[in-house]
N, C-alpha and C positions, 0 to 999 in steps of 0.2 A: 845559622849560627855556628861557630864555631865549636867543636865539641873539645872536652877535656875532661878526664877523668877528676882535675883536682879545680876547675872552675867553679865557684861561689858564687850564687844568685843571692841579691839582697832587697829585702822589701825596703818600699818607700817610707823614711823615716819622717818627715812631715809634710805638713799642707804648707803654701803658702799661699798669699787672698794677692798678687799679681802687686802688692805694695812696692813702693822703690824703696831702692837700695836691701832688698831681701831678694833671694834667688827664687824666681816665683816658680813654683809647681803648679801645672792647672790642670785641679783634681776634672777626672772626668770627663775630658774632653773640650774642644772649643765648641762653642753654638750649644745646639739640642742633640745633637750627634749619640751622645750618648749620657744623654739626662734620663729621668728614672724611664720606666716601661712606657707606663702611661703619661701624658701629660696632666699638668697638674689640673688644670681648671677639669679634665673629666674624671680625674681622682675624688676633685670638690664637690664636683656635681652629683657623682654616686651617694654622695654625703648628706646631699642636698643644699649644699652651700656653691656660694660664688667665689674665686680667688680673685683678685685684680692685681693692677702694679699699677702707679704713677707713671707717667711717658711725656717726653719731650717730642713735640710734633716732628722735629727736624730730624731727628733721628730714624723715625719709623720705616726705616731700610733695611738692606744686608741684614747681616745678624740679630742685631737689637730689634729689626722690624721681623726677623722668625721669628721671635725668641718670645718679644710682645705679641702675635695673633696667635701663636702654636700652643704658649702654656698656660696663656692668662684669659680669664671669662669676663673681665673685664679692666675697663680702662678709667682711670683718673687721669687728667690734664692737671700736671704740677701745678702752671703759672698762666698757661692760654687761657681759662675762663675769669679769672679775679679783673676786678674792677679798671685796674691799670694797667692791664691787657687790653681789653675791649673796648676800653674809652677814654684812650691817652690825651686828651684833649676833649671838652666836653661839646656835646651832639659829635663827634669825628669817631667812627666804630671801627675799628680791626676783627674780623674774627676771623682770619686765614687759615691762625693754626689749630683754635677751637674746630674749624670747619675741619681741617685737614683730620684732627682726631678724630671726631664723629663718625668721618667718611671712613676713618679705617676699621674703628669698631665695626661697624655694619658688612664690613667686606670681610670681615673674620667673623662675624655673628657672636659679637662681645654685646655686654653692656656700658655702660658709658654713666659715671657718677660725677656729677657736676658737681666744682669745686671752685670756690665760692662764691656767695651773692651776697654777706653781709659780714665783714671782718675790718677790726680796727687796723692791720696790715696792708700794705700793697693795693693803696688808694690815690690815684690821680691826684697830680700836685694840685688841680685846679679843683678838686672839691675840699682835699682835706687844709688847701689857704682861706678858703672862701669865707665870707662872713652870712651866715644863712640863721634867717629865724628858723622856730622849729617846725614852724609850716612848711616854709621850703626845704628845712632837712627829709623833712617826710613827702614830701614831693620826690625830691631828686629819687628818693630810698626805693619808694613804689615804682618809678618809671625807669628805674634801674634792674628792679626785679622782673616787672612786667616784660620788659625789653628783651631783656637775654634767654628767660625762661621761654618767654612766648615765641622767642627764637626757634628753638630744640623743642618745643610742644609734642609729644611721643618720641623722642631721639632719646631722651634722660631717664636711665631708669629710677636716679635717687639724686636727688640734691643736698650740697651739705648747705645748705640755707644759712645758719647763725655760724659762726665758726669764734670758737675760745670768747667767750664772753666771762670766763670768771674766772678771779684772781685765786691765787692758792690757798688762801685761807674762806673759800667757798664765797666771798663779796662778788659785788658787779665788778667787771672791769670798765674802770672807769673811761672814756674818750671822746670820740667824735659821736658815738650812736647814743652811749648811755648820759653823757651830758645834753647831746642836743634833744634826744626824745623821752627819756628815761627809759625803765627795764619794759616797757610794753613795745618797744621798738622788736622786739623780739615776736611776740605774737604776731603784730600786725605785717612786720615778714612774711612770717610761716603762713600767714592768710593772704596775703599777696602774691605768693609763690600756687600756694592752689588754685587761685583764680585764674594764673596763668597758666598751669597745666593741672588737668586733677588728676592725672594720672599716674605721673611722678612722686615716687615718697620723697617723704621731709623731714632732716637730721640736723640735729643742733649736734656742734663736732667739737671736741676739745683737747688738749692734751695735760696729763696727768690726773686722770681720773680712770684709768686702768684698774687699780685696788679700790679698797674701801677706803676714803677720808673726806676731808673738809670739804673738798673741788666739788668730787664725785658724786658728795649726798648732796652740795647745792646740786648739781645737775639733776638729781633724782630729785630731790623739793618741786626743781622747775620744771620738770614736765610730769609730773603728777597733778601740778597746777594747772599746766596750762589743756590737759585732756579731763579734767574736770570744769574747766570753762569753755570747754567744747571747742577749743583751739587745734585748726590740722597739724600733726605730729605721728608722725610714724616711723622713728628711731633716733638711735643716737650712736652717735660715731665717739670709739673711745683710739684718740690717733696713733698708742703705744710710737714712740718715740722710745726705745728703752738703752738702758746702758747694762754693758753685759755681766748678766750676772744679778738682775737685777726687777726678774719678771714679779712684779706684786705674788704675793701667795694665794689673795682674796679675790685675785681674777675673773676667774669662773664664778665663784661667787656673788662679784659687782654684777657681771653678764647678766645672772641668772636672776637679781632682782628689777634690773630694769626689762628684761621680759616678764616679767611679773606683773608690770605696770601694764603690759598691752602692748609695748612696743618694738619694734624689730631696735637688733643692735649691729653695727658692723665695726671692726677693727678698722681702722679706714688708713692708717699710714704708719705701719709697722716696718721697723726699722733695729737693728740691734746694734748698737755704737761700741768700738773698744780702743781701748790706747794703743797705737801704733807703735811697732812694726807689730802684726797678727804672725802668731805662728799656733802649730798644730794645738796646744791647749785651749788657748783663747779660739779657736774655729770648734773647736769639740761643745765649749760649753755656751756659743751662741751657738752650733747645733741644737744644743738641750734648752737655749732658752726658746729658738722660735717652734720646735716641737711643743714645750708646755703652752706656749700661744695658740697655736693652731689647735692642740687640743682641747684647751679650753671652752674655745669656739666652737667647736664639732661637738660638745659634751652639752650646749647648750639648744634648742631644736630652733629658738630665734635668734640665733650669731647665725644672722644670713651669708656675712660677705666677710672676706678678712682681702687689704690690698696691705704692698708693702712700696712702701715710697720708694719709686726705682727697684729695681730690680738685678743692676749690675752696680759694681761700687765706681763704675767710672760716671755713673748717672747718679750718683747720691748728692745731697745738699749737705751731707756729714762734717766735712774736710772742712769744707768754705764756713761753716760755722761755729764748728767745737774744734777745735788747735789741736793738736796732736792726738784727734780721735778718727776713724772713719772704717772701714773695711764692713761698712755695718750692713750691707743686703745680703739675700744669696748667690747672687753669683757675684767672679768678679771684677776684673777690672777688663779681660778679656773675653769675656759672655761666658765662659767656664763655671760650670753651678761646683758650690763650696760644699760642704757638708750640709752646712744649713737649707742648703735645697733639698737633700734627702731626707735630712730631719720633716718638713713638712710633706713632702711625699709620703712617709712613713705612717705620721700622724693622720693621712687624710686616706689611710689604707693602701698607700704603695705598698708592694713587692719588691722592690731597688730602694733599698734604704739607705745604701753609702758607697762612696765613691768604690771603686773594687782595689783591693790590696793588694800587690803585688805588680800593679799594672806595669808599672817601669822596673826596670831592672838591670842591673848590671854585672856582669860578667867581665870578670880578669882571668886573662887565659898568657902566655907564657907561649912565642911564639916560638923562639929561637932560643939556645943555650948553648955559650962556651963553655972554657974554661973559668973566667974570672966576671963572666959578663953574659947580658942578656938584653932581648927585646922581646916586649911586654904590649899587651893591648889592655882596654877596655871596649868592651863596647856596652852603650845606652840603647835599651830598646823598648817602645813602648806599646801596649794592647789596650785599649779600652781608655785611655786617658792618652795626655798630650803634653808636653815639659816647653816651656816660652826658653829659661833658661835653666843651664845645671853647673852642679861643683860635685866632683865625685874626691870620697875621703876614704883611705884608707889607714894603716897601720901595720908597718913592716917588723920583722923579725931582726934579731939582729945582723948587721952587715949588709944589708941590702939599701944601695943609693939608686936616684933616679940622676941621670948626668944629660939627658939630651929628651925632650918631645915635640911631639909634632902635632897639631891639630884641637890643643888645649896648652893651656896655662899651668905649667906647675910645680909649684913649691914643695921642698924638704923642710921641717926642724925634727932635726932628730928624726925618729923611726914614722912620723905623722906627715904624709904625701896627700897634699891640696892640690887636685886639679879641675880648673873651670872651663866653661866652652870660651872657642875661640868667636870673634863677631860673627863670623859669618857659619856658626854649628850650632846654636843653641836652642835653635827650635826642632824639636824630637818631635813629628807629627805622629798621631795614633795607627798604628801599625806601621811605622817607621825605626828609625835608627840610625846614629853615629857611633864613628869608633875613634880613638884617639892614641896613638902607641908613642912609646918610648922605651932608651936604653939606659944599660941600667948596670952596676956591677951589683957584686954579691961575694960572699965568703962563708964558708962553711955549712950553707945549704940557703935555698932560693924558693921558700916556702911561698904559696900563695894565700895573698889576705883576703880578707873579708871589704866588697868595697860598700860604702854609704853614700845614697844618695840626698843631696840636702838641698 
């Protein structure tokens, strides 16, 4: 580096989560490079819990396929195991990418939470047209569970067997299960599913039943019912879906009654959603919100498992569903973990609990000097993290223009000089570095600023 007695090093003034049209910073590095000490799934495990993520079979390569077997102890298939995956036409079975998953948990020594066998969503046009008495609903229901379970017979460590069966004011929801069988369509599941593995647990799974309310106590009604009728149940998946800012307060406390009941509980698709473009506050306070998650969990001895749906925001379902919401996992859009990865690193007893400060940095050094004029550098340099793209800002004294550069973009108003990378500089690798100069006049002294990186 260049030395200069009056050169100005400046810390990084925000995160950005790799959104467009925002100059993304990527806190920490690409990949695992330099994600917390430990990985997280043996952070979970000294805990005694399990971490998982969601995963898209096609993906489990490169980065996203380190990223999945190195941090995570276990695996959910988003969309490979649901009904209209495995049997897009009925007796016609796909399971290439269920398989492909399995195969990779076992090659990482993950477990593997099957998702789903019984949900009013993402059901084969040819069962949910059909016209079936409720004999043949509960035909199809049992040869559909038998089938798939009895597939993966010791592969599954937990299945979410029922998935969101209740409306928000704690009722059935109403559809294809609850009109054709009524609400015991639910048990006879959960004992269809045992019959075809007993060794796999069984979770009825829902989303907004995080706190205490309407949803949540049906679900606690309904499986206090159904293990006093001696029905197989052994937890319940509460999906946290959340928006930020917005973790229930009664969390730990929901947890902590339905292990009360006897039953294991797992967070099963945690997620924290915000309004777009994400910048350093909104990454700080879903930091804090999936830290209170994770703790929650950890504070409970039966919150076995906590997954979060994806794990990088270019693999979330967020965007494609809520409109101008999304950046909602921890890492993100370029396998780069956000805050909110060392938020749950932290909680689950990391020692790296944030991205490291200072990693980039820029320096303005003043190469040359006339009489009326000057040439000027910057250079970007970074340790421990890694920059996709940059804008460096500073603020001149008075008399000082910028009239010619080279190797960035950049604009004057008044004494406030905007320069971004040029196409082909904007990727700052970790232990790397660009520079970018320009000349410059000046009058009555040629003080050096402070520069900002954004």
């Amino acid at each position: 580096m260049r030395s200069s007695s009056t050169s100005l090093r400046t810390r990084l003034a925000a995160l950005c989560a790799g959104v467009a049209a925002t100059a993304a910073l990527i806190a920490a590095g690409g990949g695992s490079a330099h994600a917390a000490d430990t990985p997280l799934r043996e952070l979970a495990a000294a805990k005694g819990k399990v971490i998982g993520t969601a995963v898209t079979g096609s993906k489990l390569t490169g980065t996203y396929g380190d990223l999945a077997g190195s941090q995570f102890g276990s695996l959910t298939p988003g969309n490979a195991m649901k009904w209209e995956s495995v049997e897009p036409a009925r007796g016609t079975f796909d399971w290439t990418e269920a398989d492909q998953i399995v195969a990779f948990a076992q090659a990482h020594a993950q477990q593997v939470r099957g998702h789903t066998l019984v949900w009013h969503n993402q059901n084969p046009g040819w069962l949910t047209n059909g016209s079936w008495t409720s004999a043949q609903l509960g035909t199809l229901l049992q040869d559909h569970i038998s089938t798939e379970v009895g597939r993966y017979k010791g592969r599954i460590a937990a299945w979410d067997v029922v998935n969101e069966p209740f409306n928000e004011d704690g009722t059935y929801r109403t559809g294809l299960w609850y009109n054709g069988l009524g609400a015991d369509y639910i048990a006879n599941a959960l004992t269809w599913a045992r019959a075809a593995d007993p060794a796999a647990k069984l979770y009825i799974n829902d989303y907004n039943v995080e706190g205490v309310n309407a949803k949540s106590t049906a679900l606690y009604n309904l499986v206090k019912s159904l293990k006093e009728r001696g029905v197989p149940i052994d937890g319940v998946g509460l999906q946290a879906h959340l928006i930020l800012g917005q973790v229930p307060s009664t969390l730990q406390q929901n947890i902590q009654r339905f292990a009360d009941l006897g039953v294991d509980v797992a967070i099963t698709e945690l997620d924290v959603r915000m309004a777009l473009p994400a910048d350093s506050a909104k990454l700080s306070q879903q930091a804090a919100d999936y830290k209170a998650v994770t703790a929650a969990c950890v504070a409970v001895t039966r919150c076995v498992n906590l997954t979060v749906w994806g794990f990088a925001d270019s693999d979330s379902w967020v965007e494609g569903t809520f409109p101008g919401y999304g950046a909602a996992t921890p890492y993100d859009a370029d396998y780069a973990p956000k805050p909110a990865y060392y938020a749950i690193a932290e909680a689950l007893g990391g020692t790296t609990t944030t991205p490291p400060t200072g990693a980039c940095s820029a320096t303005y050094s003043v190469v040359n000097q006339w009489n009326t004029g000057f040439t000027g550098q910057v250079r970007i340099a970074c340790s421990g993290t890694a920059l996709s793209s940059w804008k460096a800002t500073w603020t001149y004294g008075a008399g000082q223009q910028v009239t010619q550069a080279w190797n960035a973009s950049c604009t004057q108003s008044g004494a406030a000089v905007t320069c971004t990378n040029a196409s082909y500089n904007g990727m700052v690798p970790d232990g790397g570095s660009v520079t970018f100069g320009f000349n410059g006049t000046w009058s009555g002294g040629n003080p050096v600023p402070t520069v900002t990186l954004g």
